[in-house]
N, C-alpha and C positions, 0 to 999 in steps of 0.2 A: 504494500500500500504506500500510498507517495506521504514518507515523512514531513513534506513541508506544511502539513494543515495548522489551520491557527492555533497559538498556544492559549489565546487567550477561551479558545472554543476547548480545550483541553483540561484550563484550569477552572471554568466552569464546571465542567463535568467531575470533577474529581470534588468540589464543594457542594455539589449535589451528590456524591457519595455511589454513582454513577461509573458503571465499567466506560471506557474510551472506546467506546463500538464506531464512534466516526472516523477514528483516524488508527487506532492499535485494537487487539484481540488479547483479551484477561482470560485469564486460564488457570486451572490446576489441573496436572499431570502425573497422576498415582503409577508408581510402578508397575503394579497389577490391581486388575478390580473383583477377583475371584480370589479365594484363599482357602483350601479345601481342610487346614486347621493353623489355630492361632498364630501369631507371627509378626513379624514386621511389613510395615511397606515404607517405602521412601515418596516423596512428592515435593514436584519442583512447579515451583509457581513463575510467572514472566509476561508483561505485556512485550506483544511482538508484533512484526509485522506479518508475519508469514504465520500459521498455524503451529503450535506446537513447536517451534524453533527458534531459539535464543539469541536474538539480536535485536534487541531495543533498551529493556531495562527489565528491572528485577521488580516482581509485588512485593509489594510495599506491605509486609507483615508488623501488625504492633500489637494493639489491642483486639483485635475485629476479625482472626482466626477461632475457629468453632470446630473440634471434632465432636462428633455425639456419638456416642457408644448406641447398640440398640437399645436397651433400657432407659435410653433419656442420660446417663450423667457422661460428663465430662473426661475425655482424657487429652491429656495432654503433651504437646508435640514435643522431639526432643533433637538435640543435634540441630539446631534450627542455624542456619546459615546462610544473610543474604550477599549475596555477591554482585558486580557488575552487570550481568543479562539474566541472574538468576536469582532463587529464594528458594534454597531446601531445606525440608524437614522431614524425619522422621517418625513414622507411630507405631505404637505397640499397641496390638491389635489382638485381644485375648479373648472376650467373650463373643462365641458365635451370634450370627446375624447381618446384618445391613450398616452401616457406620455413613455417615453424614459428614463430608467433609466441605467448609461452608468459610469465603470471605464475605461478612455482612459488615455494610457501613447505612450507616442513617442518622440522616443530620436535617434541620430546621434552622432557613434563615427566613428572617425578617426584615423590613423597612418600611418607614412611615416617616412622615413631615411632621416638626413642631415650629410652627413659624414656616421663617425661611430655610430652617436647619432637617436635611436629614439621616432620620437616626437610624442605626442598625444593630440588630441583633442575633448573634447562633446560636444555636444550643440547643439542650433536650427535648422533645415535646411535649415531655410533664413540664415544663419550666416557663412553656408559652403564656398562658395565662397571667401568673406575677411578674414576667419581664418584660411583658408587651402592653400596652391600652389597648383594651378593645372594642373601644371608639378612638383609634390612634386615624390620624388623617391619613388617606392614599396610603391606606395599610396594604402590603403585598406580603405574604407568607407563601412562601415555596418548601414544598420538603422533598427530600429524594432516599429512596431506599436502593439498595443493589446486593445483591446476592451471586457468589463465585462460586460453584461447588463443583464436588465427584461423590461418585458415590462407589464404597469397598463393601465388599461381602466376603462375612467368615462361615463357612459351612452353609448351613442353610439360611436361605435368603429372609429378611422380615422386614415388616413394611415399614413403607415411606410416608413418615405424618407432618401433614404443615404445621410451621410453629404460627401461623394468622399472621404474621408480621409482612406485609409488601407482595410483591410478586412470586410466587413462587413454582415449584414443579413436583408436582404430586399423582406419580404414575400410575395408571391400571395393569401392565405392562411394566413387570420390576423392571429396574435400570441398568441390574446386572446379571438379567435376563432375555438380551438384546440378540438374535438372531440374524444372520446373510437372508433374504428370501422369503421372511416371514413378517406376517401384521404386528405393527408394534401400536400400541392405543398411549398418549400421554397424556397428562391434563394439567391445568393452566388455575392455580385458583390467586385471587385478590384480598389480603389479609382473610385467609382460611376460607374464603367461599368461591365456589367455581365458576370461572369468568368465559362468557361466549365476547369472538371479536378480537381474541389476543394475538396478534400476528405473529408466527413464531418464525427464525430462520436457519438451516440445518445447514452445514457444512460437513465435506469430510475433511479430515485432518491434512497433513503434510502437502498443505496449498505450495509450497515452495517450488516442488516440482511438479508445476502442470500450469500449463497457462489463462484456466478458467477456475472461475473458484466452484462452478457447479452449486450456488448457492439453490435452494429447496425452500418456497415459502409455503407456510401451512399455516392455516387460522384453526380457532377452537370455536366450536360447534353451541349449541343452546344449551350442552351440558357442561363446557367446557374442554373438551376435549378434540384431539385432531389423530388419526393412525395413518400410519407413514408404513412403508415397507424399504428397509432396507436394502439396497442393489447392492453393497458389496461390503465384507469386515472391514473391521479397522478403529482407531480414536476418530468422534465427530464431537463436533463443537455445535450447541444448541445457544440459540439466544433470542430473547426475544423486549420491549420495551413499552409501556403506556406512558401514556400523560394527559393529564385532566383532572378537572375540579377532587376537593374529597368527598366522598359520598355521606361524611359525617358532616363534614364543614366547607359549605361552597366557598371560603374565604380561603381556602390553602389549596393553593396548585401543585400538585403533585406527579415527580415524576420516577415511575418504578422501572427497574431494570435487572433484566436473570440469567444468568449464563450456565450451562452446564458443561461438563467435559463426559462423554458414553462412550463406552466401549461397543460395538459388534462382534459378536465373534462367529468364527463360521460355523454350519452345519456340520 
């Protein structure tokens, strides 16, 4: 992709908490997404130009990495090392199931006129309320959620539940139960409820070598959901974005964004 796109279009995105799907491809890339018992895997994270291949910069890991074991609690990365085009860490992966592997950023800016002066604010959205008026002049609140993930299975597979937070991907169709040749069903929900209308875009992996990106548009249905049949194995890169009003509060523009990294494997 042509590195000269605006910064300033770059560092918006990134304060709306926002993958760089205009100009780079955010990603996590697990060793393996299958693990037939306990174990390690290793995962290299990177925004790039090319799919899956190390030439731009490293994610940007701080606070905002999330492994979820299947029973919901927390483990944590280890060996974590970011370098120049890259970010790797490792996890110890012991109780069978499905594990969630998730970069979430979410953030809330504001601004409003007092006088001729105007003012600005970030932060939580528990905090909107006592930090903002609201009856503040030409008040504009934007909030942005984004979600990076993969998904690893230990033994047998269990399911993938939305945490309600943003945009998310909540399959019929496990994730690391992706087949060459066969119907795969996925679905699309908007803090925890299933969203018709969500455009989604499907790539296969290692764009570097080929000269089309073969990109695959797919919308979600009146249940939420869209099935795709796989043409060939391999890492694909999933992504998809809304923006519009909130449905709680028409005064905050909201804009959500999801990226997945899947494996297929073949028959």
């Amino acid at each position: 992709m042509n590195l000269r796109k605006s910064s300033a279009l770059a560092a918006l995105a990134l304060a709306l908490g926002a993958p760089l799907a205009q100009a780079h491809e955010v990603w996590l890339l697990p060793s393996s997404t299958v693990l037939s018992k306990a174990g390690y895997i290793t995962v290299d994270g990177a925004v790039s130009n090319d799919l899956f291949y190390f030439n731009h910069r490293p994610l940007m890991v701080r606070d905002n990495l999330f492994i979820t074991a299947p029973d919901g609690s927390a483990v944590q990365p280890e060996n974590l090392v970011q370098g120049q085009l890259r970010t790797v860490f490792d996890a110890n992966l012991q109780a069978d199931g499905t594990y969630r592997l998730a970069m979430v950023n979410s953030s809330l800016m504001a601004s409003w006129k007092e006088g001729t002066e105007t003012k600005r604010w970030r932060g939580p959205k528990a905090d909107l309320a006592s930090k903002v008026p609201a009856d503040a002049a030409e008040l504009v609140v934007r909030e942005g959620v984004s979600r990076v993930e993969t998904f690893v299975t230990v033994g047998k597979p269990s399911a993938v539940k939305a945490t309600g937070q943003g945009l998310e991907l909540v399959p019929v169709t496990h994730p690391n139960d992706l087949y060459a040749g066969e119907a795969a069903t996925l679905a699309f929900t908007v803090d925890g409820k299933p969203t018709a209308g969500v455009e989604a875009t499907l790539i296969a992996g290692d764009t570097r070598y080929r000269d089309e990106l073969g990109k695959v548009k797919l919308v979600t249905d009146a249940q939420g959901r869209f099935t795709h049949t796989f043409a060939e194995p391999g890492r694909y890169y999933l992504t998809a974005m809304i923006a519009g009003p909130s449905s709680g509060d028409q005064k905050i523009e909201r804009r959500l964004s999801y990226t997945a990294t899947l494996e297929v494997l073949p028959q």
